[in-house]
Backbone bond lengths (Angstrom), bond angles and torsions (degrees), N, CA, C in turn:
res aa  C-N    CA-C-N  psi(-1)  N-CA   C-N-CA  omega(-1)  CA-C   N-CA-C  phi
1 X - - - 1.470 - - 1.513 107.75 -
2 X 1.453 113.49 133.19 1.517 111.58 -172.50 1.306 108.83 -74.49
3 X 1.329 128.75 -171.88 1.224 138.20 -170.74 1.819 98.99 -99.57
4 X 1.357 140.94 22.80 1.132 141.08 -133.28 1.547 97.22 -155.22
5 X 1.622 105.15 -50.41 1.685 113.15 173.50 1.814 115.97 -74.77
6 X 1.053 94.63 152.05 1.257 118.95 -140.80 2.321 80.64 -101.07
7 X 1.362 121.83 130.81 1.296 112.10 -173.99 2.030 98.67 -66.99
8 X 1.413 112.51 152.22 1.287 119.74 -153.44 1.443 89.93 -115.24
9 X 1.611 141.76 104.76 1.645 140.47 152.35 1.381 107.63 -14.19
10 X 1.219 155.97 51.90 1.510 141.42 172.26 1.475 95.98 -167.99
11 X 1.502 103.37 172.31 1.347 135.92 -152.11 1.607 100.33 -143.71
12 X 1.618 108.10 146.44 1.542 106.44 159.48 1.102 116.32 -100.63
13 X 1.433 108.76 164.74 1.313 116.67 -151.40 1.446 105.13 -77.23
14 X 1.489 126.39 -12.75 1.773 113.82 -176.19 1.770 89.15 -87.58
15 X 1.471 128.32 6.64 1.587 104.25 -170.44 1.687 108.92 -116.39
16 X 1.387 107.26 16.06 1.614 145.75 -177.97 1.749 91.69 -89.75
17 X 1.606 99.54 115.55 1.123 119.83 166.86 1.858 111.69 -133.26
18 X 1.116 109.12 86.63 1.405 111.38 163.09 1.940 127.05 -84.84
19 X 1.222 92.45 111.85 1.629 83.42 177.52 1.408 108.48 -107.15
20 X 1.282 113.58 159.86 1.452 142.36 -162.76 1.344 104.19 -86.44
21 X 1.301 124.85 -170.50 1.631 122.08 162.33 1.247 104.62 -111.13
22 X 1.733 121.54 147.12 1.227 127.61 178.09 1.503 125.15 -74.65
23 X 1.226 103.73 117.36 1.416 121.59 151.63 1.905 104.52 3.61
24 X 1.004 126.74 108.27 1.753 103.62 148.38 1.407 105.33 -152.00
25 X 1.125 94.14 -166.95 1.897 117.14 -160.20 1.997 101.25 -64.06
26 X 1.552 79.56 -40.27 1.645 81.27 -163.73 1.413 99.78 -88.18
27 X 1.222 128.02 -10.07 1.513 108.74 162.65 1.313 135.81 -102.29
28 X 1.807 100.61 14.79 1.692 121.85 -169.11 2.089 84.37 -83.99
29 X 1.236 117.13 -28.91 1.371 119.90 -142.98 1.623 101.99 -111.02
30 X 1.612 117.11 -33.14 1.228 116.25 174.77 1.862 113.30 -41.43
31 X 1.426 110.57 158.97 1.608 120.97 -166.49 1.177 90.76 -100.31
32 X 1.301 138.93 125.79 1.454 150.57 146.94 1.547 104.82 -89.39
33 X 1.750 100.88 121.37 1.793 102.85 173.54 1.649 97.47 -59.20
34 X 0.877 160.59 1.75 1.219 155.89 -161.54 1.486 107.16 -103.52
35 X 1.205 123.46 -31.50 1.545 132.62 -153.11 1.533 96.47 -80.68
36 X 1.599 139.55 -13.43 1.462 130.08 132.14 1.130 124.10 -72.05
37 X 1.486 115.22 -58.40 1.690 130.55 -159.36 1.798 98.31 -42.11
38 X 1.381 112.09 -35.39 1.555 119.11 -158.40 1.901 103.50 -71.08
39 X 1.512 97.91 -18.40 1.551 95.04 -165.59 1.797 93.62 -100.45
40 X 0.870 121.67 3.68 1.311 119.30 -178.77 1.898 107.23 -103.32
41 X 1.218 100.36 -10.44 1.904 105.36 -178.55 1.610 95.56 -103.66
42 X 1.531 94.27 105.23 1.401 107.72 172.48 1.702 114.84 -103.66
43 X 0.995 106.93 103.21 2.010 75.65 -178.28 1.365 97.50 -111.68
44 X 1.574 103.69 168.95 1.473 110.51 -153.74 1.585 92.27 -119.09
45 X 1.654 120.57 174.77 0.926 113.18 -143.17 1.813 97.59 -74.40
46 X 1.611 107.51 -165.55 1.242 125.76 -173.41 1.792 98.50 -80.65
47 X 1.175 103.63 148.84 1.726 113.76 -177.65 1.872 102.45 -125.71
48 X 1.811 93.86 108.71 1.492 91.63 172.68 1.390 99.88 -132.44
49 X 1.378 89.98 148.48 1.616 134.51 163.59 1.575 132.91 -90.78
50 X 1.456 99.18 114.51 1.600 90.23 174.65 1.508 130.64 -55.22
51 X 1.024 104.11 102.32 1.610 115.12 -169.59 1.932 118.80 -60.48
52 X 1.211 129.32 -166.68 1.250 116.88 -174.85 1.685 131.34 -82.53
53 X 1.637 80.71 -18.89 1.631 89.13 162.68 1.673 144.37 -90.72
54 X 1.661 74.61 -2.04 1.576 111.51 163.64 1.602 105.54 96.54
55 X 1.451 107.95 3.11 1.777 95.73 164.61 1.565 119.03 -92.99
56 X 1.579 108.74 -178.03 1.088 100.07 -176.21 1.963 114.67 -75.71
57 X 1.451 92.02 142.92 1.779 87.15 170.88 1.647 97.60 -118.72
58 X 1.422 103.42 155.36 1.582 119.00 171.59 1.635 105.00 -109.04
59 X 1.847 106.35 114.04 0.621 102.03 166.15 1.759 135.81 -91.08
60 X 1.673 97.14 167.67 1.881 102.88 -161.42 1.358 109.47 -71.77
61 X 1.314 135.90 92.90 1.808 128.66 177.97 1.518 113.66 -72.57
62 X 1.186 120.22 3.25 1.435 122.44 164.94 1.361 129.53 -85.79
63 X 1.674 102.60 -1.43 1.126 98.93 146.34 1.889 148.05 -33.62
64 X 1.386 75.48 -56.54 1.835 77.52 -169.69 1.534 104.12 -64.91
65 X 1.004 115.47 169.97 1.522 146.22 -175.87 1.813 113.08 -70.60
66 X 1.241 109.72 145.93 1.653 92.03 -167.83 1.599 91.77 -125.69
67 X 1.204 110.36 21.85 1.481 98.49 -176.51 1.941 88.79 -104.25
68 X 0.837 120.89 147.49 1.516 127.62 -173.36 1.637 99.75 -100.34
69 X 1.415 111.24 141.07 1.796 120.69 173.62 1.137 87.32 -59.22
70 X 1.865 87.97 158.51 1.919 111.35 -174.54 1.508 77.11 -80.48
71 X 1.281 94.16 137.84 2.347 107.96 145.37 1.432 96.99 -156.90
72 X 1.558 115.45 -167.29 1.192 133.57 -171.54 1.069 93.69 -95.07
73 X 1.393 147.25 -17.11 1.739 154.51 -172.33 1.688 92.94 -84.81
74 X 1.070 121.67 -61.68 1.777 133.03 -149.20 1.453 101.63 -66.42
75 X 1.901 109.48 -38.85 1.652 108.65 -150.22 1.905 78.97 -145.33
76 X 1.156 116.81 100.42 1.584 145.62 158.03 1.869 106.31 -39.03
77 X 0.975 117.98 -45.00 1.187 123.41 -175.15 1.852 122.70 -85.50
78 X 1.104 105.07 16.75 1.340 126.16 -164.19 1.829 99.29 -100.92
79 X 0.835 155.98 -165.88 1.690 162.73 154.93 1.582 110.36 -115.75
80 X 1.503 125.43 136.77 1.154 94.45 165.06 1.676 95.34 -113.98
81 X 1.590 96.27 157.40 1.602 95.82 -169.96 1.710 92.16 -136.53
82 X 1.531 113.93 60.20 1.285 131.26 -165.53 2.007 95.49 -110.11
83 X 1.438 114.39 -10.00 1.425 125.10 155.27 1.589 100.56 -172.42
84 X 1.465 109.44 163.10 0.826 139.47 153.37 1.590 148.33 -48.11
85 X 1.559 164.20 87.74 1.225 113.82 171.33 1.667 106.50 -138.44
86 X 0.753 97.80 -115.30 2.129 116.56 -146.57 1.700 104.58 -151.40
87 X 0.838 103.43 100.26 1.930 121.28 174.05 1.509 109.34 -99.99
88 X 1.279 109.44 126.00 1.639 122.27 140.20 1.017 134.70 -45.40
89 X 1.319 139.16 -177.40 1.682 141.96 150.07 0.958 114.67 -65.72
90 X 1.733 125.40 -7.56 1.739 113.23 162.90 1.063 98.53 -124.21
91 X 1.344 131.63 59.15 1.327 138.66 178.58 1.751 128.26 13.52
92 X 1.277 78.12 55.49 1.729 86.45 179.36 1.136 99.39 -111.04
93 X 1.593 116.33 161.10 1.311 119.46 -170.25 1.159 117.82 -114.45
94 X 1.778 110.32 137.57 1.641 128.73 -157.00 1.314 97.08 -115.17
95 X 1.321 137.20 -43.03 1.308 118.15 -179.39 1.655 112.33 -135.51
96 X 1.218 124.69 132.66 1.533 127.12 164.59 1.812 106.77 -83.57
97 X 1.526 104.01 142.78 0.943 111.18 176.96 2.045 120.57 -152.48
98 X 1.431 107.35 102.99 1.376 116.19 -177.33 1.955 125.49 -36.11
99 X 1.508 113.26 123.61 1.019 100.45 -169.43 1.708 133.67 -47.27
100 X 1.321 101.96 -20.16 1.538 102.30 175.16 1.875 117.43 -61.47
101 X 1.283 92.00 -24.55 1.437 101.15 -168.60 2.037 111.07 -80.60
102 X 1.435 98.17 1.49 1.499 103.59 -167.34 1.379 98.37 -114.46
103 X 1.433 111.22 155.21 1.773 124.65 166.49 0.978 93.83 -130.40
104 X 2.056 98.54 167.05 1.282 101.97 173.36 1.528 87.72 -114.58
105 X 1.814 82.77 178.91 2.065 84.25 -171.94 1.232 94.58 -127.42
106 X 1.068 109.14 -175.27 1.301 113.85 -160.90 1.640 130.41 -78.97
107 X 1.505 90.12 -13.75 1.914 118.79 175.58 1.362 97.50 -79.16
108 X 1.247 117.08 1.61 1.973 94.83 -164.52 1.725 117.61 105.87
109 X 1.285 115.73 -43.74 1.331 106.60 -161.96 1.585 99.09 -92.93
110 X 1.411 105.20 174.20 1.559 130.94 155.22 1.479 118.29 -61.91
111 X 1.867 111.36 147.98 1.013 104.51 -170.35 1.397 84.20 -161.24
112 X 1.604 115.44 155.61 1.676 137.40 -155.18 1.557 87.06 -138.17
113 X 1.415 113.62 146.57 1.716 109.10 161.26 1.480 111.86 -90.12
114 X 1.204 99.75 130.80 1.872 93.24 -167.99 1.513 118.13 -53.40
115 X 1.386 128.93 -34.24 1.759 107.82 159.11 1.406 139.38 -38.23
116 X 1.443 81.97 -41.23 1.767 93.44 178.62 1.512 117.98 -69.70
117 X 1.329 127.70 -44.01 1.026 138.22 148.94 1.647 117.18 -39.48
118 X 1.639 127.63 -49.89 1.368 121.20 -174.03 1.524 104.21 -66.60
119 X 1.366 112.82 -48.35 1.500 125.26 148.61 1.334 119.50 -14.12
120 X 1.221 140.76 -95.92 1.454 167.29 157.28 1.874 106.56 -8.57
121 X 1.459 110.71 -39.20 1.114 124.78 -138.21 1.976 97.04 -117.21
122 X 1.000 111.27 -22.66 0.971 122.31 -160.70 1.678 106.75 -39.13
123 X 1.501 138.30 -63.08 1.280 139.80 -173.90 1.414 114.14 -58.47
124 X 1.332 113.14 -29.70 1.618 140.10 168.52 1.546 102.96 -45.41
125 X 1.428 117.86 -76.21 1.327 139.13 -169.52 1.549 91.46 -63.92
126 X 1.154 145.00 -62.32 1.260 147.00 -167.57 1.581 108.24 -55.14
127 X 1.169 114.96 -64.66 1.711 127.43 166.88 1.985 98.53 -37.49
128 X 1.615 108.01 -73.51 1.684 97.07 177.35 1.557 124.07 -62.51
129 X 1.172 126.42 3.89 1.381 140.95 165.51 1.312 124.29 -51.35
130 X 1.775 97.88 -68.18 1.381 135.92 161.04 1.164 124.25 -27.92
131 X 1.738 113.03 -62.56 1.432 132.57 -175.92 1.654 99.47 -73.47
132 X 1.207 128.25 -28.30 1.473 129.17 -173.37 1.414 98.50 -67.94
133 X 1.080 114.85 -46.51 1.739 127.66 -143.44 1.356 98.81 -80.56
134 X 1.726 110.42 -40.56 1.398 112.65 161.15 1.517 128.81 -67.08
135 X 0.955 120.36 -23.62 1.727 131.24 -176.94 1.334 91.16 -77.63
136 X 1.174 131.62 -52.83 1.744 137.51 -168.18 1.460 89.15 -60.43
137 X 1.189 128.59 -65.28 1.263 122.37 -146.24 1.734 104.51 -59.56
138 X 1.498 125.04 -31.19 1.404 130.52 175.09 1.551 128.59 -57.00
139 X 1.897 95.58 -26.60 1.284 112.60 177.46 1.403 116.05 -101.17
140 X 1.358 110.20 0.86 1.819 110.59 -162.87 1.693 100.94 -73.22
141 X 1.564 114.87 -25.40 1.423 108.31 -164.92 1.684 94.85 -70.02
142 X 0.906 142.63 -59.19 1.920 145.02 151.19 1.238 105.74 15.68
143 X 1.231 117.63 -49.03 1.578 117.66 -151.55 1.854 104.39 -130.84
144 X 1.400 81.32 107.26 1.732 112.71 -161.78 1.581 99.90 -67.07
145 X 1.756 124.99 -2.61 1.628 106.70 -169.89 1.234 87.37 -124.92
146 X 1.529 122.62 18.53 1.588 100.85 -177.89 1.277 147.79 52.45
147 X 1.209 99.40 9.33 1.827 99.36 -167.80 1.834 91.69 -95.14
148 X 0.995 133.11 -29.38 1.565 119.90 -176.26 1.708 100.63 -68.85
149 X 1.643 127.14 -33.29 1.384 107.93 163.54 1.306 153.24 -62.63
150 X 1.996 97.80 -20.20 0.994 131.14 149.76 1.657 141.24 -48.91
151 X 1.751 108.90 -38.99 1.086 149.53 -167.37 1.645 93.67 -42.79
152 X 1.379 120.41 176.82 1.689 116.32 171.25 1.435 89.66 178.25
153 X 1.521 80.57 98.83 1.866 92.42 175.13 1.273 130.87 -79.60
154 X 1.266 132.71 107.31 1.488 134.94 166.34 1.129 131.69 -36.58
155 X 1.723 108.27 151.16 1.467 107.00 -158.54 1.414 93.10 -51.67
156 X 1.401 136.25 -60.23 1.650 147.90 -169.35 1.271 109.22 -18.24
157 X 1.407 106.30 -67.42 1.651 131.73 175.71 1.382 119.41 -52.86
158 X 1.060 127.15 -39.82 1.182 138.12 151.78 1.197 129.33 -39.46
159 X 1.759 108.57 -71.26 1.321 113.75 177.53 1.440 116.24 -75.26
160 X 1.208 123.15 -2.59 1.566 123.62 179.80 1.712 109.36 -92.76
161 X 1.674 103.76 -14.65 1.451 90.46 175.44 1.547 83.12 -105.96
162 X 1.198 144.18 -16.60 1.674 116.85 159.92 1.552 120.59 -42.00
163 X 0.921 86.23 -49.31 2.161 96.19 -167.18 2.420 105.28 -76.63
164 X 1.623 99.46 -12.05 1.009 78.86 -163.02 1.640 113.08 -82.50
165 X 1.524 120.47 172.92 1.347 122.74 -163.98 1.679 108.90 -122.82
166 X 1.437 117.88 96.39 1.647 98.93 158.08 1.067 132.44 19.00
167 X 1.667 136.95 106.16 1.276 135.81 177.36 1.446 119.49 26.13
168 X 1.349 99.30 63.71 1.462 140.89 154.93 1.114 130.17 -149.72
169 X 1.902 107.69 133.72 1.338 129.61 -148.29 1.760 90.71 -64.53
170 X 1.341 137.69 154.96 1.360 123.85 -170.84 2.299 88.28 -153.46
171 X 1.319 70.00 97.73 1.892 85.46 170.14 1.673 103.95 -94.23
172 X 1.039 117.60 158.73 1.778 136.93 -162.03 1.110 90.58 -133.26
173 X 1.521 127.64 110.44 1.551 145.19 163.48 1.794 106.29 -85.49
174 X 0.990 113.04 106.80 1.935 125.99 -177.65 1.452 96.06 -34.88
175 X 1.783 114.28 -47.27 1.302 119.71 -120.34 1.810 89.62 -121.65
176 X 1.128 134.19 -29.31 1.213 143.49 -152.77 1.861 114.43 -153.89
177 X 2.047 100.63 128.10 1.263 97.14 153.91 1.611 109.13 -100.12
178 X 1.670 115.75 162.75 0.834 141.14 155.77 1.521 120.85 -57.89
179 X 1.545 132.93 81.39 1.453 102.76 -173.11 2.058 96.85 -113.67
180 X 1.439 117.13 -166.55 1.214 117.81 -171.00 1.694 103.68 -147.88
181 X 1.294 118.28 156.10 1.267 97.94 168.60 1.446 140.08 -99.87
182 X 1.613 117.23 -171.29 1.409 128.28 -155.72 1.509 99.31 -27.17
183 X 1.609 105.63 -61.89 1.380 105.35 173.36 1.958 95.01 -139.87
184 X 1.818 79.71 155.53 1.519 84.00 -159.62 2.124 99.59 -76.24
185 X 1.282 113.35 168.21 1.196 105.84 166.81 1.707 112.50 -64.91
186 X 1.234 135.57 154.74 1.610 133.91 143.11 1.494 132.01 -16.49
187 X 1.252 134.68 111.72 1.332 110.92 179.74 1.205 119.86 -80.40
188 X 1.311 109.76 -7.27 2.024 105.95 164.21 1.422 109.21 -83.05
189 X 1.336 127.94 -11.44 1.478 131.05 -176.05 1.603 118.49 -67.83
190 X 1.431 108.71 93.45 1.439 120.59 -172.69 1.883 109.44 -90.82
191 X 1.538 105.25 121.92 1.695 112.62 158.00 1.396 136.61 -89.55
192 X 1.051 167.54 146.76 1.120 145.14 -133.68 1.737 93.39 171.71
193 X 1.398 98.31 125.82 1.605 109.67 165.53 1.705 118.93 -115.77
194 X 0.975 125.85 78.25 1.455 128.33 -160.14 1.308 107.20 -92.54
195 X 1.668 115.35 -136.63 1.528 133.16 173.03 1.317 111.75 -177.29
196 X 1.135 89.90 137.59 1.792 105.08 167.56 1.230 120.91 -11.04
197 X 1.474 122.63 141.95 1.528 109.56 179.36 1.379 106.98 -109.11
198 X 1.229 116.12 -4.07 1.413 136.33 177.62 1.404 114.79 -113.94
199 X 1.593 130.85 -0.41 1.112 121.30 151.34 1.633 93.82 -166.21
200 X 1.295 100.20 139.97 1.804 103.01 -158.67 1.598 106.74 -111.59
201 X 1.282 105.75 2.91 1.556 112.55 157.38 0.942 119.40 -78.76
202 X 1.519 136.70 -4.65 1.172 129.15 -169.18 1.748 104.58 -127.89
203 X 1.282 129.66 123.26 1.443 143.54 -176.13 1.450 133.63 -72.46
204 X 1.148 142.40 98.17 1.418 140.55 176.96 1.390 144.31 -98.08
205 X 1.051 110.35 111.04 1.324 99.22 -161.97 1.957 117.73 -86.27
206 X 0.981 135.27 138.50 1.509 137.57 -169.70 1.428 131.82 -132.95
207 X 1.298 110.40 138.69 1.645 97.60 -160.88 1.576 92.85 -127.38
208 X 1.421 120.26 121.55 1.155 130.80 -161.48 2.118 105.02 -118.65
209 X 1.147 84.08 142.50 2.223 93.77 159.21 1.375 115.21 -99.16
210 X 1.228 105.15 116.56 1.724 107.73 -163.17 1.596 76.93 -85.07
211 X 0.848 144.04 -37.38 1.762 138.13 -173.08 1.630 116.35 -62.63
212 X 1.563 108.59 -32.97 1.538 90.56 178.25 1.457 102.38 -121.45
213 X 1.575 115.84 148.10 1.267 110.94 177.03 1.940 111.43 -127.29
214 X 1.586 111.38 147.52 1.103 125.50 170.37 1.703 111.71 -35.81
215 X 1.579 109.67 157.13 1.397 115.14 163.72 1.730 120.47 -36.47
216 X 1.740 99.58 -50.71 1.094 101.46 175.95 1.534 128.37 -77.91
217 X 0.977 121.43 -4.93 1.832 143.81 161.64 1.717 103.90 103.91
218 X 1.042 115.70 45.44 1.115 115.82 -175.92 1.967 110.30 -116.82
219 X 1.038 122.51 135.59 1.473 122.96 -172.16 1.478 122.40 -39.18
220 X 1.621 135.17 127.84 0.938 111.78 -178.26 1.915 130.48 -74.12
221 X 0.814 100.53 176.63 1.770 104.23 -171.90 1.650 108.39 -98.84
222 X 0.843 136.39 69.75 1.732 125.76 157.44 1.343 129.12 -74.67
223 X 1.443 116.25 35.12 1.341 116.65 158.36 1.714 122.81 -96.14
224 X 0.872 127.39 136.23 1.689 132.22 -163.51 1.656 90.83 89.44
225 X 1.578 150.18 46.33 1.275 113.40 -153.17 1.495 85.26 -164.05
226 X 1.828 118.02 129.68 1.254 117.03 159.38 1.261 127.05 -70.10
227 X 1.476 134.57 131.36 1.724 121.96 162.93 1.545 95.73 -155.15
228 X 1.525 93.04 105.84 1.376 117.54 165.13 1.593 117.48 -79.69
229 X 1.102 137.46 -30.48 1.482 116.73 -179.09 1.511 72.23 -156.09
230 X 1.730 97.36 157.65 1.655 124.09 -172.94 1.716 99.23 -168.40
231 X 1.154 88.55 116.39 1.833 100.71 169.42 1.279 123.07 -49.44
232 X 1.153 111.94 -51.85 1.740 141.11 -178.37 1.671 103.64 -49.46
233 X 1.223 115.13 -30.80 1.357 130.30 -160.65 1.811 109.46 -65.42
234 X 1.676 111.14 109.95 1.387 102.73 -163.61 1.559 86.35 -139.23
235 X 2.014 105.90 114.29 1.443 122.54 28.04 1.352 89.82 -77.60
236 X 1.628 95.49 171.77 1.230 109.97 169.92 1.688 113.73 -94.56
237 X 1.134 121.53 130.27 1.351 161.64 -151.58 1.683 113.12 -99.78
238 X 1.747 132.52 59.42 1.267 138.08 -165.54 1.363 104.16 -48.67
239 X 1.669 111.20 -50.23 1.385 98.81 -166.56 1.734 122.32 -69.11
240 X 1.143 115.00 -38.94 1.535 122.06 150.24 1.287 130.84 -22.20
241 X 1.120 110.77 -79.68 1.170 125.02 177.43 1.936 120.05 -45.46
242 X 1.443 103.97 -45.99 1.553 113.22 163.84 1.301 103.65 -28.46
243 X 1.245 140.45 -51.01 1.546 137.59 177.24 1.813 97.24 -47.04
244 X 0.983 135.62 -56.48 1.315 127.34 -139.17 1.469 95.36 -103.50
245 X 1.179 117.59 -3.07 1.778 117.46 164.35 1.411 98.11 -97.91
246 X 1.104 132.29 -33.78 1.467 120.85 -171.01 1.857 116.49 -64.97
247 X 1.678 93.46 -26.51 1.286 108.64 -159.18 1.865 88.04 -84.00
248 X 0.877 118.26 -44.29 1.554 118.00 -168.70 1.613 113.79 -70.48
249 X 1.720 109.98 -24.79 1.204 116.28 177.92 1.235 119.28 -59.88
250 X 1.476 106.00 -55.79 1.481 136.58 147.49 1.632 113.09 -19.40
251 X 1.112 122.10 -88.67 1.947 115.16 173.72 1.071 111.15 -38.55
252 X 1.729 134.50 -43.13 1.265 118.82 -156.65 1.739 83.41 -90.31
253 X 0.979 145.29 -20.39 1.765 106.88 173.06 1.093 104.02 -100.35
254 X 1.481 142.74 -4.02 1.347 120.86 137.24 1.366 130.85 -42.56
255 X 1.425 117.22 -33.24 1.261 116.34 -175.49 1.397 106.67 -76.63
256 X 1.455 130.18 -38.31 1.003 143.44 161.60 1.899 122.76 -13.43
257 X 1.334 105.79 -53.71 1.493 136.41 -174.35 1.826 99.56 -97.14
258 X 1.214 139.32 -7.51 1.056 122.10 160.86 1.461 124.37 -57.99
259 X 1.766 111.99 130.48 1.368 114.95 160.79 1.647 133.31 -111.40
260 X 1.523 118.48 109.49 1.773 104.50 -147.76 1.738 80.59 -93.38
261 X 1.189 100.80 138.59 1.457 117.54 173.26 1.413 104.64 -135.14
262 X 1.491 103.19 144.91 1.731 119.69 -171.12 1.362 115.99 -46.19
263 X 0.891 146.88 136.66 1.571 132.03 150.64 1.652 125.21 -100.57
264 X 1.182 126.75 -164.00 1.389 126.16 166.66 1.440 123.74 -53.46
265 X 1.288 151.41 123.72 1.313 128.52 169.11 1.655 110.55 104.57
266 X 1.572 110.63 -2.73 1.952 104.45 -144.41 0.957 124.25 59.60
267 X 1.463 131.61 34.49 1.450 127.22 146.78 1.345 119.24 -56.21
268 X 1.598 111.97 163.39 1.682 103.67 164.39 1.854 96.95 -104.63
269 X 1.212 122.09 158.92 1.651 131.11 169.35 1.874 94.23 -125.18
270 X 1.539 97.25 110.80 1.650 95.15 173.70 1.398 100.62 -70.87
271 X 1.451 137.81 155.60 1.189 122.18 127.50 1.618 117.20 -121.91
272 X 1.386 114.01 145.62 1.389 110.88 -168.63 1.517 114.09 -97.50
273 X 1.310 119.93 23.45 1.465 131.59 163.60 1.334 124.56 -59.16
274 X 1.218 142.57 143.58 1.355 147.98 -160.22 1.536 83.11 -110.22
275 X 1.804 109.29 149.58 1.087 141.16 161.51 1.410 133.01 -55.56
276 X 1.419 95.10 104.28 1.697 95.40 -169.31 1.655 133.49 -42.71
């Protein structure tokens, strides 16, 4: 270089030494969320079309959109209020009931007019009648004046100890049942109609998880966002959840069929091949 040139910011490329990060113990073992998610992304082969010049073209499948439509299927934390019904103390369901037939009240919840319901219910109440009448009859010898064998419980009476719950206070509305829907919404499942923070004429609406929060502790965001089954999810939600037992059933007999064989160095090489 003459005494005239000016020194030049760069390097050639044989005097370029980039090193990597080392290999170690504690990062052979660290949990990457990825180390499932990766076995579940299958993509299938490439799809081509004879194009206009008459060869083959491969077409782009990344097209479509990856945010999934809102439904009660896509986003778990949502309610569906596609019917109505009537829960037990093990939350099984005693009566279906069509949305026209429901109000809301003024607390928030669902509400049935109690005829319609005694109505609705009738073979229900008759079936728990039965089982009463028999339980009484085991205890009637107990009671030396007879009048509890005598007794003849009303549909009311009946259905109020159907619906009632274990050490819970249980009030009898003349006029109204309490019902809820198909499935209830999330109770961490937050809605929100706000505005722009950058222009406050304009309105947003946001659907938040009061249960999980950002790095910075702030609620997470599941709007634009699939979530089919969630543990956290209270009530708890059987059919949902089946996803997240199926998936675990799944690893453990995968794990089952693992073979760790040595590699170079003392590595392990899983392979997930079954035994010849």
């Amino acid at each position: 270089m003459s005494d005239s040139e000016e020194p030049r910011d760069e390097a050639a490329p044989d005097t370029i030494n980039i090193e990597g990060p080392e290999a170690t113990e504690e990062a052979d073992s660290e949990f990457s969320p990825f180390d499932e998610v990766d076995e579940e992304f299958k993509p299938g082969p490439d799809v081509r079309v004879t194009g206009p010049d008459g060869l083959p073209l491969t077409v782009d499948q990344t097209a479509e959109s990856d945010i999934p439509s809102l439904s009660t299927t896509t986003l778990v934390c949502m309610g569906d209020y596609s019917l109505f019904v009537l829960r037990h103390h093990w939350r099984e369901t005693v009566g279906f009931f069509e949305p026209p037939l429901v109000e809301r009240a003024p607390d928030g919840r669902y509400r049935v007019a109690l005829d319609v319901v005694l109505e609705r219910m009738k073979l229900r109440i008759e079936q728990h009648r039965k089982l009463f009448e028999k339980l009484r009859g085991e205890f009637s010898a107990a009671d030396r004046s007879g009048a509890l064998a005598e007794q003849k419980l009303s549909d009311i009476q009946v259905l109020s100890a159907l619906l009632a719950r274990p050490g819970e206070l249980h009030g009898f509305d003349p006029q109204w049942i309490v019902v809820e829907p198909l499935r209830p919404p999330c109770q961490h499942y937050v809605r929100q109609k706000t505005s722009f923070h950058l222009n406050a004429r304009y309105q947003l609406f946001v659907r938040l998880c009061s249960a999980r929060r950002t790095t910075e502790g702030t609620f997470m965001t599941v709007r634009d966002t699939g979530m089919w089954a969630c543990d956290m999810r209270f009530p708890f939600d059987s059919e949902s959840v089946k996803a997240l037992d199926e998936f675990d059933q799944t690893k453990i007999e995968q794990g089952k069929t693992v073979k760790r064989l040595p590699m170079f160095g003392g590595g392990i090489f899983e392979s997930k091949g079954r035994d010849p």
